[in-house]
C-alpha positions as CSV (number, residue, x, y, z in Angstrom):
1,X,118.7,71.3,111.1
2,X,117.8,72.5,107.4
3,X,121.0,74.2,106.1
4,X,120.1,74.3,102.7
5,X,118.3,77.7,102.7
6,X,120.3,81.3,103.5
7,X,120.3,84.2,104.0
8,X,121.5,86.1,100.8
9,X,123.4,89.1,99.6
10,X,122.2,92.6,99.4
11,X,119.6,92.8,96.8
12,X,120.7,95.9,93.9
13,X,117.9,95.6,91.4
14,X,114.2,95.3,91.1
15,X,114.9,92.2,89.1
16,X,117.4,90.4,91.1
17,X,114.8,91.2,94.0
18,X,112.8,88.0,92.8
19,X,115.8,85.9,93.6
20,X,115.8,86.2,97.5
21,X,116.8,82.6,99.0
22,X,119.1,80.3,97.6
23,X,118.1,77.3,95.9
24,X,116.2,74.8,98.2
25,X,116.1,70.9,99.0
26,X,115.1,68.6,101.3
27,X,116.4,68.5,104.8
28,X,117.7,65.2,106.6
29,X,114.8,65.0,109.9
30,X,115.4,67.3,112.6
31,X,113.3,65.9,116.0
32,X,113.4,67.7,119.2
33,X,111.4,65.8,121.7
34,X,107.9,66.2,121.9
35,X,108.2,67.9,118.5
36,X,107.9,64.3,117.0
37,X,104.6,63.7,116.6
38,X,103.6,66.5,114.4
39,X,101.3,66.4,111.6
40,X,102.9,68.3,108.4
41,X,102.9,71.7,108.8
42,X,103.2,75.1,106.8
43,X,105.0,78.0,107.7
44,X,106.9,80.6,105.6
45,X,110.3,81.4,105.8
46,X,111.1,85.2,105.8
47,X,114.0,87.8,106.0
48,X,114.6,90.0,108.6
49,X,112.6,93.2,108.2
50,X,114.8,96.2,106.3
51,X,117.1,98.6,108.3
52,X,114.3,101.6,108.2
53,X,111.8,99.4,109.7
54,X,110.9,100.3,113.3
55,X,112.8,98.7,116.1
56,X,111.3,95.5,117.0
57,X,109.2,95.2,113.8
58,X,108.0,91.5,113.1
59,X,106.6,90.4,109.6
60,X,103.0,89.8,109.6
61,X,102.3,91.5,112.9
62,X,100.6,94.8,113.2
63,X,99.7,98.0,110.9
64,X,103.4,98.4,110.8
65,X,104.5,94.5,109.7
66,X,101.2,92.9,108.0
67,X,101.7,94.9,104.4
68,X,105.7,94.7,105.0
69,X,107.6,93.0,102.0
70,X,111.1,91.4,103.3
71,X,111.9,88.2,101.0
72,X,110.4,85.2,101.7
73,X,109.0,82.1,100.9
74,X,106.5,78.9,101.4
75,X,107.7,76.2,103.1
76,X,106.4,72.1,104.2
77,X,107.5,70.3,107.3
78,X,106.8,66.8,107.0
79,X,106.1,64.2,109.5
80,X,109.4,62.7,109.6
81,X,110.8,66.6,110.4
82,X,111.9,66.6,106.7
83,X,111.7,70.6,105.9
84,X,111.5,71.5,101.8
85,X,110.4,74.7,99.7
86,X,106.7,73.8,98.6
87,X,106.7,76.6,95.7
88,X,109.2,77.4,93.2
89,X,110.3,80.9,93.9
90,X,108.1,82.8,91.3
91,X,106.7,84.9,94.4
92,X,108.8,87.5,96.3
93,X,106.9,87.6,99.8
94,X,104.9,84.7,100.9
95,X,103.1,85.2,104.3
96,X,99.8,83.4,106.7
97,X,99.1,80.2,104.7
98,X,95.8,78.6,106.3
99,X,95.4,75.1,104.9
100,X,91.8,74.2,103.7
101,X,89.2,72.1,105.8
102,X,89.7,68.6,103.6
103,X,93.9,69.4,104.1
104,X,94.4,69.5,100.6
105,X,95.2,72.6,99.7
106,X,96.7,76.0,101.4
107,X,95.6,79.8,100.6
108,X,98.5,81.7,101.1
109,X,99.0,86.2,101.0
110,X,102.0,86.2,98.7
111,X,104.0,89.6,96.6
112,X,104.7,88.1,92.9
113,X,106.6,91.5,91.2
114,X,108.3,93.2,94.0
115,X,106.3,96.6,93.5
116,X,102.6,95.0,93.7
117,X,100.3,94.9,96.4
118,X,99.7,92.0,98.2
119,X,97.3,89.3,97.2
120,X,95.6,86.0,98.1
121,X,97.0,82.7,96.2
122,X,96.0,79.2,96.4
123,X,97.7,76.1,95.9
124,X,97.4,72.2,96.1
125,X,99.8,70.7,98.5
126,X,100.5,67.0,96.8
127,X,101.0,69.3,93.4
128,X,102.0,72.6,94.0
129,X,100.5,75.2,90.9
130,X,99.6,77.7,92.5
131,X,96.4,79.9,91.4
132,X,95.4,83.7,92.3
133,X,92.1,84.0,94.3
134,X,92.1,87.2,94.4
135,X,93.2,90.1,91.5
136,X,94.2,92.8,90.5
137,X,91.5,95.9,89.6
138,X,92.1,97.4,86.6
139,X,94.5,99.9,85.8
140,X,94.7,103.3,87.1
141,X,92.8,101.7,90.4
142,X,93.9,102.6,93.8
143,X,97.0,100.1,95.0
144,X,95.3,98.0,98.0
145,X,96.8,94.6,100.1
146,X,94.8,91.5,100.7
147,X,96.2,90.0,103.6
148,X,95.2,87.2,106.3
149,X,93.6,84.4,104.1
150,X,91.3,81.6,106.3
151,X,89.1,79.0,104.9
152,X,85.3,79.1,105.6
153,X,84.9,76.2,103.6
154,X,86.5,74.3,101.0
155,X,85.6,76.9,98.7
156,X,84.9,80.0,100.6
157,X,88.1,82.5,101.9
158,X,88.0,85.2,104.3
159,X,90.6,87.5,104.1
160,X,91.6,90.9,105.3
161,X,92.3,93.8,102.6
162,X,92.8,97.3,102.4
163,X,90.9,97.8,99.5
164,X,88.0,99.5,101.2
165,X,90.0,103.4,101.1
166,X,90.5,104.5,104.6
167,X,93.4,106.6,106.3
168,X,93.6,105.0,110.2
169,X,92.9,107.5,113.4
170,X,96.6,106.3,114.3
171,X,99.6,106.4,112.4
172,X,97.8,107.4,109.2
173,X,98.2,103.9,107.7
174,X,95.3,102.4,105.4
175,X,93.0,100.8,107.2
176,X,91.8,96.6,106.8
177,X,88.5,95.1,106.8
178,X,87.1,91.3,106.1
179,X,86.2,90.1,102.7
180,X,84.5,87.0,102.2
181,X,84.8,85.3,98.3
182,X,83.9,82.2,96.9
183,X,87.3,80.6,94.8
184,X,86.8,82.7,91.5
185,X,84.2,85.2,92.7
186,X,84.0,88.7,93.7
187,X,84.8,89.6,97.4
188,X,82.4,90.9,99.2
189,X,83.2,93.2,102.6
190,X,81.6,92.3,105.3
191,X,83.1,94.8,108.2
192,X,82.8,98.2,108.5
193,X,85.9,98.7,111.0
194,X,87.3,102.9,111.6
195,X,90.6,101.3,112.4
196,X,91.4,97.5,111.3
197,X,89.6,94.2,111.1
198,X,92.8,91.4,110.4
199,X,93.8,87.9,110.9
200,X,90.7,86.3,110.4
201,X,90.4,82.3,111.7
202,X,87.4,80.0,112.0
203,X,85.9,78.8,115.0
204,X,85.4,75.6,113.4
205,X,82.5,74.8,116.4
206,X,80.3,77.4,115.5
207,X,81.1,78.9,111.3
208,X,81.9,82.2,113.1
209,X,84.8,84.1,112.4
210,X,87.1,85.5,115.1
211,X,89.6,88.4,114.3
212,X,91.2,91.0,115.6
213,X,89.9,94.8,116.0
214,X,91.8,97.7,116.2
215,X,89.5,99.2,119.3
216,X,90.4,103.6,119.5
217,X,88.2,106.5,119.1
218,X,90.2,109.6,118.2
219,X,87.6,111.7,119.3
220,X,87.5,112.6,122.9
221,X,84.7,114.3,125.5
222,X,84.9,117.5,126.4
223,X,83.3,119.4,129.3
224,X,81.8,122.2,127.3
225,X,78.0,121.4,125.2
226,X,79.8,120.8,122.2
227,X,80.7,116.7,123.6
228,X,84.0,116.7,121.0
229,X,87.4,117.2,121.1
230,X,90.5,115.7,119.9
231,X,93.2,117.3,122.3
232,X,93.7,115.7,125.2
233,X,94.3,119.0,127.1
234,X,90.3,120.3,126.0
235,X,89.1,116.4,127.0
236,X,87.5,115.2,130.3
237,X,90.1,113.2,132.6
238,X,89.3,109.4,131.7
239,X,90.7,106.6,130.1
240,X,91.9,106.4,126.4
241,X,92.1,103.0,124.5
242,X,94.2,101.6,121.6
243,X,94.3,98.0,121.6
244,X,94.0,94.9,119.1
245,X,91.4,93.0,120.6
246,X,89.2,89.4,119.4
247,X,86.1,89.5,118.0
248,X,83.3,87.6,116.8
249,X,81.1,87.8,113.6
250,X,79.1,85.6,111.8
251,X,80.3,84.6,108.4
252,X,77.2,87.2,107.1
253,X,78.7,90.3,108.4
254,X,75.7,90.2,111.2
255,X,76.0,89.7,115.0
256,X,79.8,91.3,116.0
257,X,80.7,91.2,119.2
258,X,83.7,90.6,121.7
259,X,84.8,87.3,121.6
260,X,87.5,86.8,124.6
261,X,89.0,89.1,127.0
262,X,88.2,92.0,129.9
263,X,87.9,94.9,128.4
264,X,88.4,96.3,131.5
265,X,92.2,95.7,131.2
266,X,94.5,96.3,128.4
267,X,97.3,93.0,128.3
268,X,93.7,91.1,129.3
269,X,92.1,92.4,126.6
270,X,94.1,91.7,123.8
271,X,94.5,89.1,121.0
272,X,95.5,89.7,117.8
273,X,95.7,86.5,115.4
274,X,93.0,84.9,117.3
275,X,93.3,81.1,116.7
276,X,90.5,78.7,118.3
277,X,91.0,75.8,120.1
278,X,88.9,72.6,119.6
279,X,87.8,73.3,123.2
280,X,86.9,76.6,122.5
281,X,90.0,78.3,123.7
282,X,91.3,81.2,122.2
283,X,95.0,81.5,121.6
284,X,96.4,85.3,120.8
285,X,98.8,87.6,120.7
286,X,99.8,90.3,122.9
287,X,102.1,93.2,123.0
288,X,103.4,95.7,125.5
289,X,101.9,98.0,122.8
290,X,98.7,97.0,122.6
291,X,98.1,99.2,119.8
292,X,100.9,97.6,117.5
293,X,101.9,101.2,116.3
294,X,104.2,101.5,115.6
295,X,105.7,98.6,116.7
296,X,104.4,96.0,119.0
297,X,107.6,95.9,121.6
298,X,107.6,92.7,123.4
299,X,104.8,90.2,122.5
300,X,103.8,86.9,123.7
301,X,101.0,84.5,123.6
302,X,98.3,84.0,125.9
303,X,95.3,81.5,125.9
304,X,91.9,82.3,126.9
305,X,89.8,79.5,128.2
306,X,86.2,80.9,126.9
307,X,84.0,83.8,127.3
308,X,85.6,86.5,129.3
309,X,87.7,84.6,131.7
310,X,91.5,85.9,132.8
311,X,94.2,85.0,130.2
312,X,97.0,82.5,131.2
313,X,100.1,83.7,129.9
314,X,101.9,80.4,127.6
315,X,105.2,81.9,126.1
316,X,107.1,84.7,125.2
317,X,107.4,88.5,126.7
318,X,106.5,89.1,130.5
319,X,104.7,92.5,129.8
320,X,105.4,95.0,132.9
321,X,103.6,98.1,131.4
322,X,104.0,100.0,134.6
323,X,107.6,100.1,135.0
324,X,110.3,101.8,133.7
325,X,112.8,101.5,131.6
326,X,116.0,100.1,132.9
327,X,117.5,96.9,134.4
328,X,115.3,96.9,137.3
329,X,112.5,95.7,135.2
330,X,111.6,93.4,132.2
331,X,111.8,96.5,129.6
332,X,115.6,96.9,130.4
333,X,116.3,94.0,128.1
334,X,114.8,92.8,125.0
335,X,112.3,90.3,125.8
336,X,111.9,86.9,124.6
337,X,109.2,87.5,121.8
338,X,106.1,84.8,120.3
339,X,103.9,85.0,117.7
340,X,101.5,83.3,114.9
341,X,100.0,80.5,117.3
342,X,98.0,77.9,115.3
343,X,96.2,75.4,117.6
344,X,96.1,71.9,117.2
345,X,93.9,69.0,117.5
346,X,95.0,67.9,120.6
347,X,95.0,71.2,122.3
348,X,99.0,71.5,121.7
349,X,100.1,74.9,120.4
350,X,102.2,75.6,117.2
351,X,104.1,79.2,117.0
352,X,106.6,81.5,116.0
353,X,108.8,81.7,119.1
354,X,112.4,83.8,119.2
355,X,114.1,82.6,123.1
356,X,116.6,85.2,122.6
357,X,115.2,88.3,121.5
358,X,117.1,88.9,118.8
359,X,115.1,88.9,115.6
360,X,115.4,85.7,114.7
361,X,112.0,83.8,114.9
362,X,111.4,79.9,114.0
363,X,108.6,77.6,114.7
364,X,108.0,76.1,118.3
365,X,105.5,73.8,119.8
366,X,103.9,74.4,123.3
367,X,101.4,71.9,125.4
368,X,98.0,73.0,126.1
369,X,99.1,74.2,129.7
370,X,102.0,76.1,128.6
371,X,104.8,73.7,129.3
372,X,106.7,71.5,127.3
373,X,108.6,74.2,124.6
374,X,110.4,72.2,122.0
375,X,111.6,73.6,118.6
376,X,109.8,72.0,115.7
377,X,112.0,74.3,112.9
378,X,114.5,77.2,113.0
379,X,116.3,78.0,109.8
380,X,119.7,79.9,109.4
381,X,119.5,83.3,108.6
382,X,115.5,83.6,108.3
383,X,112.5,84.1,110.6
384,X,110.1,80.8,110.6
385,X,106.6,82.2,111.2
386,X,102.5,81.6,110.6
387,X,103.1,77.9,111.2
388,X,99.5,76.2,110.0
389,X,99.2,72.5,110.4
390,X,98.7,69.8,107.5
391,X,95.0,68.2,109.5
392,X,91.5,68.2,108.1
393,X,88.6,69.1,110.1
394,X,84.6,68.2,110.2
395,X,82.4,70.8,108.5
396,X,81.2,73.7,111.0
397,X,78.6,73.2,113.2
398,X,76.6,76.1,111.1
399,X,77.9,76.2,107.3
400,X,79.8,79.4,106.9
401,X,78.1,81.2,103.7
402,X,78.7,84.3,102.1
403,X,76.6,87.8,102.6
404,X,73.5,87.6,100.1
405,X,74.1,91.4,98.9
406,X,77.3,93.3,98.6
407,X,78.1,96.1,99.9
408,X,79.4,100.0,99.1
409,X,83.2,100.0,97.7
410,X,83.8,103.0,99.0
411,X,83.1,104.7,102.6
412,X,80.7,107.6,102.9
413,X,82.6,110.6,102.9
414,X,79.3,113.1,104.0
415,X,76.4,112.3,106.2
416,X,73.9,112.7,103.2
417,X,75.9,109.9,101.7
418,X,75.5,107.8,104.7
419,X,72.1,108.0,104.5
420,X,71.1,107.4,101.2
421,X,72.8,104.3,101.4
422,X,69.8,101.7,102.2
423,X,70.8,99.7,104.9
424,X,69.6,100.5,108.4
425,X,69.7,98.7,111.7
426,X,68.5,98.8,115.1
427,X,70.4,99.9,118.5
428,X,68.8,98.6,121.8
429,X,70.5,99.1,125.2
430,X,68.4,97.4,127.7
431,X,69.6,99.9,130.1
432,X,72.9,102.4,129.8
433,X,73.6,102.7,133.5
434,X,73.4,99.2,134.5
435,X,76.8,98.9,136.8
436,X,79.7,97.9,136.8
437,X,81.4,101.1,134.8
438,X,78.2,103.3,133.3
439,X,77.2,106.5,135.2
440,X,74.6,107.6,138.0
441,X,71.5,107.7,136.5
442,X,70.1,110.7,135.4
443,X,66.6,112.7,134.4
444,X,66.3,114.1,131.0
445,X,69.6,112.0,129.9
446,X,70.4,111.3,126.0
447,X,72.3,109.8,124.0
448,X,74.0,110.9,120.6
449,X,74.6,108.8,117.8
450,X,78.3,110.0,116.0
451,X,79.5,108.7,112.6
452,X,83.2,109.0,112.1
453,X,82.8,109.8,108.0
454,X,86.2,109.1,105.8
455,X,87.7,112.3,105.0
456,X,91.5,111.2,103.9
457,X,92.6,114.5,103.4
458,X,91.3,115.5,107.0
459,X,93.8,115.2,109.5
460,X,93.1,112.1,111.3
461,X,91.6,110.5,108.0
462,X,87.7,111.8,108.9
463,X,85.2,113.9,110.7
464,X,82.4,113.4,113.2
465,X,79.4,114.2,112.8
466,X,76.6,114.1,115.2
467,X,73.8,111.5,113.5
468,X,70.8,111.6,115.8
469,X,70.2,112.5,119.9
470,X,67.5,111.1,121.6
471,X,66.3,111.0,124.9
472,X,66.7,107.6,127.3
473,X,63.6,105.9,128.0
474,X,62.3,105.0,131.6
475,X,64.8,102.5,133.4
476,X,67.9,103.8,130.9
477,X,66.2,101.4,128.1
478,X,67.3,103.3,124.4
479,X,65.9,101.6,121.1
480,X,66.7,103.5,118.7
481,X,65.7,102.1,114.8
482,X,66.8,103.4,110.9
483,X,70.4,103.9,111.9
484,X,72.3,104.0,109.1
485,X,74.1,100.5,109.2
486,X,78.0,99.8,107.7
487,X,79.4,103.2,108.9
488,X,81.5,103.6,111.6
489,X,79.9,105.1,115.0
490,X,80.1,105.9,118.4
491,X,77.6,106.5,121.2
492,X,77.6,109.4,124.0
493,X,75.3,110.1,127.6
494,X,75.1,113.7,128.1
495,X,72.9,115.4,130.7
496,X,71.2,118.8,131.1
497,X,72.6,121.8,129.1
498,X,74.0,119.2,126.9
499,X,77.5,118.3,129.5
500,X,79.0,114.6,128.7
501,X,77.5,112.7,132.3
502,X,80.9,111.1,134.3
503,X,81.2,107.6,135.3
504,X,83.9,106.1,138.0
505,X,85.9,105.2,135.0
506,X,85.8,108.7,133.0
507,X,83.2,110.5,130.9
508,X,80.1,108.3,129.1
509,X,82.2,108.2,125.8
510,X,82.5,105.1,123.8
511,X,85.9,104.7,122.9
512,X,86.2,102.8,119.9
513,X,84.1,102.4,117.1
514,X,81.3,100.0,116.3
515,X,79.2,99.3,113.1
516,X,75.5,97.8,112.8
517,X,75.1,94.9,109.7
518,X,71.9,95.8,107.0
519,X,69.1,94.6,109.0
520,X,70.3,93.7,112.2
521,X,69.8,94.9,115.8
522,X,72.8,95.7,118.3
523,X,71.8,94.6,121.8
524,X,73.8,95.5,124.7
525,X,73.7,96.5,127.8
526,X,75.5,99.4,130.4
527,X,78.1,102.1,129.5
528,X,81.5,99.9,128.3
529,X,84.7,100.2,126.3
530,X,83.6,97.6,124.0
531,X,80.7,95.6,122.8
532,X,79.2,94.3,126.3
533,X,80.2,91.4,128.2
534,X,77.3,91.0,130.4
535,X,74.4,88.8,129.2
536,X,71.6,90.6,127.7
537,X,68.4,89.5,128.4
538,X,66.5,88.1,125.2
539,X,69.4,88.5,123.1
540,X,70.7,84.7,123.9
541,X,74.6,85.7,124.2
542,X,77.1,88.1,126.2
């Protein structure tokens, strides 16, 4: 055990804020069984979150813990178990190192004065200096957080950032998208997410990146012609979502869609931190609150063996989300909690595990299947989290490369801005009432085409507004081209006089919020909570 690094006093001053863990030197080697052959591995060591925080709030996870700045820094397990600080303590929150493809060198989100936004650092392992990647605008610009760094490459980040201004549905937090930069370039967005895009990894077998998406529509039907409400007691009976689920984009911005789950069920659904496996598992998170707002309540990890296939639960909270409170069920006691997997080469799974449910996280390691727990690191005082390992990897299958043109800095805050913007794309359902889940078919059925426009000052953060209705084709078939592309929308079926049509499941409604990339065309098929997960013919992929 590493006993060199503690937990300190109260903190009185801005200044002495910098100074947040003592001293730190190597460890003697700690093994605990299967924990011994490791590769090195780099995690950061953080403080508890502060008394205001929400109950149950963990560092890193959610719109209520990604941005949150507790104390903390960088650390390096060796091999031999040996466990030392990696950077002098210039930075005063360190958080989601991803090590680089050649294993080299580690991008990290770090907090250097403790008023500044977050930002994106990188640094050589065998000589530690680090170097920003990402900076400051100048002064008198809006305050933003770049979060979540991955490598594309061994000179290409992705990273999450909030500096694309928008005020989330829920909670009212600012909202994250993906940013794609070369080391010493300008960042380019390549999302146009309502609610969130975070944790960005890369599926090494393909160049695409996987993430997590914030998936809710604030906007509800109604049963009167107008189609919109946003009070529940106005809005058609049906289901409502808000959940973190995996997705899939190419490294371009172009070709979104789901990359794991059912969206037909909320604890099967989710996955936020997505982290491939080498044979093409996905490893996430989930949460009795699937939305993470604003706090995610018990969480665990849960390993998806490709496509849409169910989940196997490997570690952490069993979720029980239709029972009570109370001794009788597993929300009477606080639940054994896991986080921040990080898949290794041999399928083994590296994560942020706390047994007790006390708070206190430190680094586990799990077997492929879910058995085998051994603790790899747990440090007095601090929560051990975002372990990455210390391996390189072959280049992608496709090379990951940046967008060609950026994009707007700023969200459209009226439709005529939308549409002078010059990017279009092209929305083709082969038919909207394919089964399972879309409704009878109807004559004379159309479709409307809402864009959810950023209006901070509006209560919600925006506004809908109804883009273009047209009329199904023969068989259900809509192909609909010039949509504006990189703004936020969401499609509805209404029926004669105008009335939202009714499927088994609730109204026609989408319930989240999608985006088309400049030039592309969206392909799916049915009436669904989500992109779709049923192949679509001549589009080559679910």
């Amino acid at each position: 055990m590493y006993h060199r690094l503690v937990r300190p006093g109260p903190i009185t001053s801005a200044a002495a804020a910098l100074v947040l863990l003592a001293p730190a030197s190597p460890s003697p080697p700690a093994h605990h069984g299967a924990a011994r052959a490791l590769p090195a591995i780099v995690f950061v060591s953080r403080r508890p979150p502060p008394a205001g925080a929400p109950p149950g709030t963990i560092p890193g996870l959610g719109p209520a813990g990604r941005a949150l700045v507790t104390g903390g820094r960088l650390m390096l397990r060796a091999p031999d178990g040996t466990v030392s600080e990696l950077l002098p303590a210039r930075f005063t929150d360190v958080s989601r190192p991803s090590v680089s493809p050649d294993a080299r060198r580690v991008a990290f989100a770090a907090v250097a004065p403790p008023d500044s936004g977050w930002r994106i650092w990188v640094t050589a392992l065998a000589r530690p200096a680090p170097v920003p990647a990402t900076r400051d605008d100048p002064p008198g610009s809006m305050r933003f957080d770049d979060l979540d760094p991955c490598w594309l490459d061994d000179s290409t980040l992705c990273f999450a950032s909030t500096r694309y201004p928008q005020v989330a549905q829920y909670g009212g937090g600012p909202v994250t998208n993906l940013f794609v930069t070369r080391l010493g370039g300008v960042p380019t967005r390549i999302t146009a997410e309502r609610n969130g895009a975070e944790t960005p990894a890369l599926d090494p077998r393909t160049g695409r990146i996987v993430f997590a998406r914030w998936w809710h529509n604030r906007y509800l039907a109604s049963g009167d012609p107008s189609g919109l409400t946003t009070d529940p007691a106005r809005a058609l009976p049906g289901d409502t979502v808000s959940l973190w689920h995996a997705m899939s984009i190419a490294a371009d911005g172009s070709d979104e869609r789901i990359a794991c789950g059912d969206p037909a069920l909320r604890i099967a659904a989710m996955c936020y931190a997505p982290a491939p496996g080498p044979d093409g598992s996905i490893v996430g998170v989930y949460a009795a609150n699937a939305g993470l707002w604003p706090a995610s309540g018990g969480a665990g990890i849960q390993r998806f063996p490709g496509g849409h296939a169910a989940a196997r639960r490997l570690a952490g909270a069993i979720v029980d989300p239709g029972a009570r409170a109370g001794y009788g069920s597993p929300s009477g006691l606080a639940p054994a909690s896991a986080c921040s997997p990080a898949a290794l080469p041999d399928g083994r799974v590296l994560f942020a595990y706390d047994p007790g449910g006390r708070g206190d996280f430190g680094i586990w390691l799990i077997g492929a299947d879910g058995g085998g727990e051994a603790r790899v690191v747990d440090l007095p005082g601090t929560l051990e989290l975002d372990p990455a390992p210390v391996v390189s990897r072959a280049p992608a299958t496709h090379a990951p490369h940046p967008p060609p043109e950026p994009r707007a800095d700023r969200p459209p805050e009226t439709l005529d801005q939308a549409l002078a913007r010059p990017g279009r794309f092209r929305f083709t359902n082969v038919d909207v009432f394919a089964p399972p889940g879309s409704p009878p078919r109807a004559d004379s059925a159309r479709i409307r085409f809402y864009a959810a426009l950023a209006r901070p000052g509006a209560g919600g953060g925006d506004s809908a507004v109804l883009v273009r209705e047209a009329l199904v084709g023969p068989g259900g078939r809509v192909d609909e081209a010039d949509l504006p592309a990189d703004l936020p929308l969401f499609e509805q079926l209404v029926g004669p006089g105008g009335r939202v049509l009714r499927a088994a499941h609730g109204p026609a409604h989408v319930a989240g919020l999608n985006a088309g990339a400049p030039g592309a065309e969206v392909r799916c098929v049915g009436c669904h909570t989500g992109h779709s997960i049923r192949p679509v013919p001549g589009a080559g992929h679910p």
